[in-house]
TORKOL-4160 file (C-alpha; in steps of 0.2 Angstrom, whole numbers, padded with zeros to 4 digits, m for minus):
308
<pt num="1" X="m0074" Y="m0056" Z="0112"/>
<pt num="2" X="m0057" Y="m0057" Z="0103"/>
<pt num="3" X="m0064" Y="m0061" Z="0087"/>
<pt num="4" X="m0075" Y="m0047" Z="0086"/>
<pt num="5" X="m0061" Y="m0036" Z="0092"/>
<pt num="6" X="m0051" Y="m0042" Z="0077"/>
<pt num="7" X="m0064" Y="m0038" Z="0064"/>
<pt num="8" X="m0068" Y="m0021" Z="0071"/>
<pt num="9" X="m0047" Y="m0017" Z="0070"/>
<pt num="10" X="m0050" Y="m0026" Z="0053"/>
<pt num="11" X="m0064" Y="m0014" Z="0049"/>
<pt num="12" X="m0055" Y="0001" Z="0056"/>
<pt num="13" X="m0040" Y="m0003" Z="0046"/>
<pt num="14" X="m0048" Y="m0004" Z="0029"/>
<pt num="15" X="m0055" Y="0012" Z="0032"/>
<pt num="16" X="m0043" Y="0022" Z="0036"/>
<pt num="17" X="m0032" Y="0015" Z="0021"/>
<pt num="18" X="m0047" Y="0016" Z="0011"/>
<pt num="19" X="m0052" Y="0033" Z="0013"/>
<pt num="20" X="m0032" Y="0040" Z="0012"/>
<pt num="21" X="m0035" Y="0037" Z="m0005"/>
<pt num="22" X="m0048" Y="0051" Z="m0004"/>
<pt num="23" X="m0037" Y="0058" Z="0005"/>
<pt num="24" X="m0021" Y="0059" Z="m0005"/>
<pt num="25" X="m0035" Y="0064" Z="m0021"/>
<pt num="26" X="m0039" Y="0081" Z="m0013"/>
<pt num="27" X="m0024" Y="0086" Z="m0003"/>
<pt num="28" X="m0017" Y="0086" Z="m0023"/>
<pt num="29" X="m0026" Y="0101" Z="m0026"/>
<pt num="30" X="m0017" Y="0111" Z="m0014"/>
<pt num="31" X="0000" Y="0104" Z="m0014"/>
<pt num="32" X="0013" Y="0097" Z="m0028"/>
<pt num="33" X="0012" Y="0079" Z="m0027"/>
<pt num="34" X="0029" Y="0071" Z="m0023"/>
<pt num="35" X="0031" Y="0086" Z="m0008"/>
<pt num="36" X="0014" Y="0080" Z="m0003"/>
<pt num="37" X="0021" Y="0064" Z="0001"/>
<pt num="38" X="0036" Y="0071" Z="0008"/>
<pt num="39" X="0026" Y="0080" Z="0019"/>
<pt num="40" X="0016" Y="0065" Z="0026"/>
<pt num="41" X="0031" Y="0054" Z="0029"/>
<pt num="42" X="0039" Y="0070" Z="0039"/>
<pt num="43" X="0025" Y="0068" Z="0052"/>
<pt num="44" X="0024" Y="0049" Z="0050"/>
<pt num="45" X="0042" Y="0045" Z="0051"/>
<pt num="46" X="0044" Y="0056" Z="0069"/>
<pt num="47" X="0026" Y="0045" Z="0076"/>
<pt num="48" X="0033" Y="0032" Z="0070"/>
<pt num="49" X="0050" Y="0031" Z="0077"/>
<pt num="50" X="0043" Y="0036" Z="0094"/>
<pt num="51" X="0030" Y="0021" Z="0095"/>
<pt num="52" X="0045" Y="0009" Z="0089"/>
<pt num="53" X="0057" Y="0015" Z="0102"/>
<pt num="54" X="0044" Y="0014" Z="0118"/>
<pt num="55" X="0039" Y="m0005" Z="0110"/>
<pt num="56" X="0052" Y="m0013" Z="0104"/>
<pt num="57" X="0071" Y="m0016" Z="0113"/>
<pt num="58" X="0080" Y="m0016" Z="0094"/>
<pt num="59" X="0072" Y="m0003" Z="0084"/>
<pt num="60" X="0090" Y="0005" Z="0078"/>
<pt num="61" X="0097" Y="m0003" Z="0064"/>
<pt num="62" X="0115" Y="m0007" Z="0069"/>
<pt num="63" X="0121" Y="m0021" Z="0058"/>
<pt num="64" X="0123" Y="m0019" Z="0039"/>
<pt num="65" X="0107" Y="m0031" Z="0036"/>
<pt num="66" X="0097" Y="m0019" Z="0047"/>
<pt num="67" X="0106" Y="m0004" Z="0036"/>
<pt num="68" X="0099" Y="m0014" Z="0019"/>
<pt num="69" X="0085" Y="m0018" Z="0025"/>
<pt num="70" X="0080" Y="0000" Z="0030"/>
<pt num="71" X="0087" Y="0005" Z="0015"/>
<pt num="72" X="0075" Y="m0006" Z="0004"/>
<pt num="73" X="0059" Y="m0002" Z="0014"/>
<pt num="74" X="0064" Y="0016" Z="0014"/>
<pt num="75" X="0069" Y="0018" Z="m0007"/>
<pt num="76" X="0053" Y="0005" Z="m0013"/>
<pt num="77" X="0040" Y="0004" Z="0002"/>
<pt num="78" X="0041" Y="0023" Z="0005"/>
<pt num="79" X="0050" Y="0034" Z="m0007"/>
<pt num="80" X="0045" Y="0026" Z="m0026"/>
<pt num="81" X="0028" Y="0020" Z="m0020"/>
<pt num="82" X="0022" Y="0035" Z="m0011"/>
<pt num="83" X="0031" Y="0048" Z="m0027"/>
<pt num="84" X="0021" Y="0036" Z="m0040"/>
<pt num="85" X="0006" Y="0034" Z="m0031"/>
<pt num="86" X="0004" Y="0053" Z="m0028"/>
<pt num="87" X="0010" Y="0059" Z="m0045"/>
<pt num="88" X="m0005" Y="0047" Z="m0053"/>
<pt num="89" X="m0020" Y="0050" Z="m0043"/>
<pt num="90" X="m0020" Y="0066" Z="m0050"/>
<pt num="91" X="m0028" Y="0057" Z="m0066"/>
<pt num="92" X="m0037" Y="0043" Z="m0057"/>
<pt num="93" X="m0050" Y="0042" Z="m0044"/>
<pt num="94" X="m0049" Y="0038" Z="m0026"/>
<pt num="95" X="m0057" Y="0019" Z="m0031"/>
<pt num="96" X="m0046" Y="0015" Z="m0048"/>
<pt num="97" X="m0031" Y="0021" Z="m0039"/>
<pt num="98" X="m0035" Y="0007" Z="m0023"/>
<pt num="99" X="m0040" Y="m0005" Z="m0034"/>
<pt num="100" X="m0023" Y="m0005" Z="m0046"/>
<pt num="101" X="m0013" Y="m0004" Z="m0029"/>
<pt num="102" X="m0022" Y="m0021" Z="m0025"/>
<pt num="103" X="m0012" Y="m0029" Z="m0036"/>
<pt num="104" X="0001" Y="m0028" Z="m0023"/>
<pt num="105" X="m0001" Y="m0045" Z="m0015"/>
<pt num="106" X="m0003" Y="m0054" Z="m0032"/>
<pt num="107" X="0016" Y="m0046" Z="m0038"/>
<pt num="108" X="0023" Y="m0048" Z="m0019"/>
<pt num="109" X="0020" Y="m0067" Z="m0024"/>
<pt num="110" X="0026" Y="m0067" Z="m0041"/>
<pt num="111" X="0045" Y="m0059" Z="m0037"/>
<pt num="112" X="0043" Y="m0070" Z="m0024"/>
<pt num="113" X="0045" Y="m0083" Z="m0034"/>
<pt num="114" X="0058" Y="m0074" Z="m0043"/>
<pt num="115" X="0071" Y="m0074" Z="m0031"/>
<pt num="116" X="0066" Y="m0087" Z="m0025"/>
<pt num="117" X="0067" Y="m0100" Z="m0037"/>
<pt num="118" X="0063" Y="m0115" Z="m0025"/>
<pt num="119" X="0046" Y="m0110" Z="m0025"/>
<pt num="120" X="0039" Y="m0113" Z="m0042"/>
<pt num="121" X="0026" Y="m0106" Z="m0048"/>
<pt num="122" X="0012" Y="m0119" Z="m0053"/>
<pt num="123" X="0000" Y="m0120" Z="m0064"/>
<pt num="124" X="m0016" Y="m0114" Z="m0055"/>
<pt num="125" X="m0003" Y="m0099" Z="m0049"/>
<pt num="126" X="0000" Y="m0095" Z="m0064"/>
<pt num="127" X="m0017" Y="m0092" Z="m0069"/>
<pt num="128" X="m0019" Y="m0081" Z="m0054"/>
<pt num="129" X="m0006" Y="m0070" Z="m0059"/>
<pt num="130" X="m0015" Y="m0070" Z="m0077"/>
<pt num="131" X="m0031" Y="m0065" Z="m0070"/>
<pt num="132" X="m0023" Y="m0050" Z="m0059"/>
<pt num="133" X="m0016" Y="m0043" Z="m0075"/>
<pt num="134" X="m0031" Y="m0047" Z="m0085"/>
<pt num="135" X="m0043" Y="m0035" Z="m0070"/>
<pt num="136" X="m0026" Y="m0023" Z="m0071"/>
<pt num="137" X="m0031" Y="m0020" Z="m0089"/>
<pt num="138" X="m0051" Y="m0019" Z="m0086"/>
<pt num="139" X="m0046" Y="m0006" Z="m0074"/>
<pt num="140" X="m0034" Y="0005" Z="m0086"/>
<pt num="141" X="m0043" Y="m0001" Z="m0101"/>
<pt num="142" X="m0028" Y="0005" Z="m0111"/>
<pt num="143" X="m0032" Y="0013" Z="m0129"/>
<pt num="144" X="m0020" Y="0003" Z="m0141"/>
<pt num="145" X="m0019" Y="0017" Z="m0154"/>
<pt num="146" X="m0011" Y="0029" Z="m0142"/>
<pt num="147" X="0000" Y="0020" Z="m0128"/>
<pt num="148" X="0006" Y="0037" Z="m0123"/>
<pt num="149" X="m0010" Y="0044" Z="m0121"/>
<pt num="150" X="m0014" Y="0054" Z="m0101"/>
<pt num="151" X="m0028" Y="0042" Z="m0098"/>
<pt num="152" X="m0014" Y="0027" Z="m0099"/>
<pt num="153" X="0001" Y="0036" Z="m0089"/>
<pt num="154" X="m0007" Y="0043" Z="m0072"/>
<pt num="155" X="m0015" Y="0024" Z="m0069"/>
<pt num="156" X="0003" Y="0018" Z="m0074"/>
<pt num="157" X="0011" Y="0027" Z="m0062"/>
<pt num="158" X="0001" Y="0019" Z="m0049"/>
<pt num="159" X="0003" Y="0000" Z="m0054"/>
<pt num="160" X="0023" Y="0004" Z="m0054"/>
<pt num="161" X="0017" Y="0011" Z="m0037"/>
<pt num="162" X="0010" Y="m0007" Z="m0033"/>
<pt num="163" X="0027" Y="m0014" Z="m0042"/>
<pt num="164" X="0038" Y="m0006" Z="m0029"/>
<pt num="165" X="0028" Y="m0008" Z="m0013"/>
<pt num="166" X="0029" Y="m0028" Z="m0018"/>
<pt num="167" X="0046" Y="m0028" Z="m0025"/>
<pt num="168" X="0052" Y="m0021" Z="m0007"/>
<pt num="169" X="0040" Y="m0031" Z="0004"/>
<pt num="170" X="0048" Y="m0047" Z="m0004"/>
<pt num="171" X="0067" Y="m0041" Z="m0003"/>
<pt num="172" X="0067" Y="m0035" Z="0014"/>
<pt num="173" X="0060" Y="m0053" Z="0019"/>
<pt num="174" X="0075" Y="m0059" Z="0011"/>
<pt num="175" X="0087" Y="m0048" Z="0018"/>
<pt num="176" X="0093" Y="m0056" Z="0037"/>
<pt num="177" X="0089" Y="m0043" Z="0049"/>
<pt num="178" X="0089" Y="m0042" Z="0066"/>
<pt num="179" X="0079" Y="m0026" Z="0068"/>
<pt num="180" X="0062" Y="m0026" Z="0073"/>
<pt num="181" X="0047" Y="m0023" Z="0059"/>
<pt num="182" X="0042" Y="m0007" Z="0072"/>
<pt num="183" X="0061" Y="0000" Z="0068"/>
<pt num="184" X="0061" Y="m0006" Z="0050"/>
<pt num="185" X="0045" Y="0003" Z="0046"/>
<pt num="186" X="0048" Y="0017" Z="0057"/>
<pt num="187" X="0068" Y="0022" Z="0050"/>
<pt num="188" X="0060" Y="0019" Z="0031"/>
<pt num="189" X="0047" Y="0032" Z="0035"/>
<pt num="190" X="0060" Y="0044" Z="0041"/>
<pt num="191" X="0072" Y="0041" Z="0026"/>
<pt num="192" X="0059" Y="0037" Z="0015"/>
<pt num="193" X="0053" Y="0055" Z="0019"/>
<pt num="194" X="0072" Y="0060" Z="0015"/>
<pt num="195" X="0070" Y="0052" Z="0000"/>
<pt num="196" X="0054" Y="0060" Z="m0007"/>
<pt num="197" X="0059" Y="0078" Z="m0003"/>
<pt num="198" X="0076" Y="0075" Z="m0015"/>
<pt num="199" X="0065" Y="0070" Z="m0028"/>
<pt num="200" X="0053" Y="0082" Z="m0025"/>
<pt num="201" X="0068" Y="0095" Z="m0028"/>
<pt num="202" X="0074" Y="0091" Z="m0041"/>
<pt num="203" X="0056" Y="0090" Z="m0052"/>
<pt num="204" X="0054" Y="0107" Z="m0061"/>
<pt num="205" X="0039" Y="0105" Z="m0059"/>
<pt num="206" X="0037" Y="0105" Z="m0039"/>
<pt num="207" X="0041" Y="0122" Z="m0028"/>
<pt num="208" X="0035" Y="0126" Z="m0009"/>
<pt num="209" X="0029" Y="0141" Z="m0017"/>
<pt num="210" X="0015" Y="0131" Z="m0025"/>
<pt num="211" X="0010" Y="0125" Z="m0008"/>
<pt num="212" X="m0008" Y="0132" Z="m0002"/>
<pt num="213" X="m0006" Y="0134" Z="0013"/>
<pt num="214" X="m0025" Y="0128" Z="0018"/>
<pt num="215" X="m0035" Y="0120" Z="0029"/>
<pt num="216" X="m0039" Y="0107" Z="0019"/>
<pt num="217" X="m0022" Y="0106" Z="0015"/>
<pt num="218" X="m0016" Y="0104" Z="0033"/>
<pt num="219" X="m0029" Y="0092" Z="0039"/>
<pt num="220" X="m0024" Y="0081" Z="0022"/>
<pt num="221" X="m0006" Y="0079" Z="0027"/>
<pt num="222" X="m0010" Y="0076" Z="0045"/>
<pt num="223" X="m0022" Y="0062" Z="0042"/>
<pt num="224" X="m0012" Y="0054" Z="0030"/>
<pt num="225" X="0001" Y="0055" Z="0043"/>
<pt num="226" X="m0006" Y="0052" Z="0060"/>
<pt num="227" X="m0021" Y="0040" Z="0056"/>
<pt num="228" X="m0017" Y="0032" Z="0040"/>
<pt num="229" X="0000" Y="0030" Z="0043"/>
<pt num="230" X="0004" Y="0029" Z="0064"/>
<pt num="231" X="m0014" Y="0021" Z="0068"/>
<pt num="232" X="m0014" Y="0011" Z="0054"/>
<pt num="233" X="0004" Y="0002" Z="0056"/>
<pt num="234" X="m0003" Y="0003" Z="0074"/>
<pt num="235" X="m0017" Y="m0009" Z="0070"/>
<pt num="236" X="m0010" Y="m0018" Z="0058"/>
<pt num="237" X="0006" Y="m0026" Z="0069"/>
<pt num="238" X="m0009" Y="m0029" Z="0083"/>
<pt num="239" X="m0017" Y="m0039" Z="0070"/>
<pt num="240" X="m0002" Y="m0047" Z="0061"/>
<pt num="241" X="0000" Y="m0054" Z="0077"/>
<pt num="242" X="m0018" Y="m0058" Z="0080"/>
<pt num="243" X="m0024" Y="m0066" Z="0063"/>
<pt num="244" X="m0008" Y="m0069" Z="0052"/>
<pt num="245" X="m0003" Y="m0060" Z="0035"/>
<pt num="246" X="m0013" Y="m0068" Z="0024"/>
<pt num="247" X="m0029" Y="m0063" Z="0033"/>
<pt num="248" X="m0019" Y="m0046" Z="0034"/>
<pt num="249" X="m0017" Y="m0046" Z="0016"/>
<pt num="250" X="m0037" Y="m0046" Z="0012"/>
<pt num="251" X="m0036" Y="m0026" Z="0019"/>
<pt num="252" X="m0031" Y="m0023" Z="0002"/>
<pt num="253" X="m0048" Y="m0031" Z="m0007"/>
<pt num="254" X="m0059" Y="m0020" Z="0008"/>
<pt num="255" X="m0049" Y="m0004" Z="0006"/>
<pt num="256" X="m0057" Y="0000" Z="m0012"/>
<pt num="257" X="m0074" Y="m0001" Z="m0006"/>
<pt num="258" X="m0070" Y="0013" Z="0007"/>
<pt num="259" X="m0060" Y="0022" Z="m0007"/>
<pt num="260" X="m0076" Y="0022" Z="m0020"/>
<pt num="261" X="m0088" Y="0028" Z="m0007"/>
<pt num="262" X="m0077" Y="0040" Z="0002"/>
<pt num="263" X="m0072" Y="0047" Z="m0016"/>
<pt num="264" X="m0090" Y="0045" Z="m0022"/>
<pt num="265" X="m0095" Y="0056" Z="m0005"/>
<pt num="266" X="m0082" Y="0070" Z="m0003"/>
<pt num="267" X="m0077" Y="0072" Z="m0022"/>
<pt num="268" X="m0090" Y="0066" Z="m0032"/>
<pt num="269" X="m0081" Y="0053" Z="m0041"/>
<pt num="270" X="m0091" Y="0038" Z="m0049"/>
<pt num="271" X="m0084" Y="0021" Z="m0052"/>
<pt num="272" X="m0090" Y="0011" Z="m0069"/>
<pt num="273" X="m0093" Y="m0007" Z="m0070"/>
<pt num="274" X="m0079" Y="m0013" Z="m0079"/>
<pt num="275" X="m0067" Y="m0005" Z="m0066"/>
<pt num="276" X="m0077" Y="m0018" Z="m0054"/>
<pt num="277" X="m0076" Y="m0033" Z="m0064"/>
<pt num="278" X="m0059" Y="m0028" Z="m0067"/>
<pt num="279" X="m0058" Y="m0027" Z="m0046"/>
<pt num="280" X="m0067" Y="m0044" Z="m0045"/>
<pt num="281" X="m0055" Y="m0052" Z="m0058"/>
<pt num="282" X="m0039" Y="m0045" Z="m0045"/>
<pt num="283" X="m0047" Y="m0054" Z="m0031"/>
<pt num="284" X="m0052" Y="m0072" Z="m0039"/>
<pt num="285" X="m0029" Y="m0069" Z="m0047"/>
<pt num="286" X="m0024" Y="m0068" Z="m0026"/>
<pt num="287" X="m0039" Y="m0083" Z="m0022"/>
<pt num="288" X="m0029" Y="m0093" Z="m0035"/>
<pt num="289" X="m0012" Y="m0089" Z="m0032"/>
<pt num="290" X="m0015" Y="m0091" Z="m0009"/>
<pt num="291" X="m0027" Y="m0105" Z="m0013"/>
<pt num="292" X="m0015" Y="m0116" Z="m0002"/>
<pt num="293" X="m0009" Y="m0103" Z="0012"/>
<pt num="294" X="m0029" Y="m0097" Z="0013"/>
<pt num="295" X="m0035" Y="m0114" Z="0015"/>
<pt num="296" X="m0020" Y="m0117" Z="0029"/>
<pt num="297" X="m0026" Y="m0104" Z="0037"/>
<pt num="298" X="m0045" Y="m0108" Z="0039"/>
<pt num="299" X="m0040" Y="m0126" Z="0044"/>
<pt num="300" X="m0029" Y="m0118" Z="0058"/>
<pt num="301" X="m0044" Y="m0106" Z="0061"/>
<pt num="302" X="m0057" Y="m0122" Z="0064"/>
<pt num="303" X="m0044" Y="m0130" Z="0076"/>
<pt num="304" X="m0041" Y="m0116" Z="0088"/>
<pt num="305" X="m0061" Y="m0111" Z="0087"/>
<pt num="306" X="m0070" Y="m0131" Z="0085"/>
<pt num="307" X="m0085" Y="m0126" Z="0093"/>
<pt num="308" X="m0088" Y="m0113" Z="0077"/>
């Protein structure tokens, strides 16, 4: 029973992170992007802190590690992700745009091995982090002649969002905290909201007055932040829990599927077959580089089910 439980969480979490890709698309028509985001994580960060303190005992930071590693979740994981992200799906689709954030597990393992030098990268990892860049490029398919081109800078802005998210995830596992993963995520949300509303200040280009204040405007910020963001982290510490990270991980290779239908369905967005080799190439780059974590995993999956 447990094990359909889990894939049905597994299911109802790449969905929801699928479709806030959608999400995030149309919202942008109605409000400025970076105050979009600010927006979301205003919600998110007040759900959020509220499920940490009824679940966990040390969910306020109170050390200087707790303080850095709040810090880290709330400047990378929230704030330069989320203003990136937003700011380059307004020239990408929903799909592209989950697709080039997929990269995110294959650069969490390459600064991994940054800083920390211990873990060296092999050969076969290397040529997992090649082929992640290789499907990054059949995705952007960048024109050579002119770098600086639109069509290059909105899908740039969200790999740098895929940069930060894993550049955070890795330092904050490096920092020595004693706070729980509900606080960590909870106080980044509420800074990280902090955070995106100064940026969103000081861009010329951003106002409350170019907020539309619609119904599709409202329902996009509170979906964002009530399922994608409170459910979502929701299911996802039940099933860190329940299945590991690594099978966690693999939410990022489902959510683009609900992404490109979703986008395909509600905004009439199509998706080419170069953007899905490209897609396909990503995933064999994080087969490569967790070949030995993935394969753990499965033999401590065979153990604890032998009769399967």
């Amino acid at each position: 029973m447990s094990k359909f439980r889990n894939g049905g969480l597994f299911l109802l979490l790449s969905i929801l992170w699928g479709t806030a890709f959608m999400v995030i698309k149309a919202g942008l028509e109605f409000v400025p992007p970076v105050l979009f985001a600010a927006f979301r994580y205003d919600i998110a960060g007040v759900v959020m802190l509220g499920y940490a303190a009824s679940v966990s005992d040390h969910w306020k930071p109170k050390t200087r590690s707790d303080w850095t590693s709040v810090l880290v979740g709330a400047t990378l994981i929230i704030g330069l992700y989320n203003a990136f992200l937003f700011v380059g799906q307004q020239g990408v689709t929903s799909a592209v745009a989950a697709i080039l954030v997929a990269m995110n597990p294959i650069l969490a393992t390459g600064f991994a091995r940054v800083f920390l030098p211990s873990e060296r990268l092999t050969l076969v990892g290397s040529l997992g982090l090649l082929f992640g860049f290789i499907g990054v490029g059949l995705v952007a398919r960048p024109d050579p002649s002119n770098l600086l081109s639109g069509g290059l800078i909105f899908p740039g802005f969200v790999l740098l969002a895929a940069v930060c998210v894993a550049l955070g995830s890795v330092l904050t596992q490096r920092v020595e905290s004693d706070i729980s993963t509900e606080g960590m995520v909870a106080w980044s949300n509420a800074m990280g909201a902090v955070l995106l509303h100064g940026i969103s200040t000081s861009l010329p280009s951003e106002s409350v007055t170019d907020v539309e204040l619609t119904t599709g405007a409202i329902l996009a910020v509170v979906y964002l932040a009530v399922f994608a963001n409170a459910v979502g982290y929701f299911i996802y510490f039940d099933l860190l829990d329940q299945v590991g990270a690594i099978e966690i991980n693999l939410v990022s290779y489902v959510a683009p599927v609900f992404a490109a239908v979703s986008g395909w369905v509600v905004l009439n967005e199509s998706l080419d077959i170069v953007s899905i080799i490209g897609f396909i190439v990503i995933f064999v780059g994080f087969v490569l580089l967790k070949r030995e974590a993935i394969s753990s995993e499965t033999d401590s999956i065979q153990l604890r089910n032998p009769s399967e």
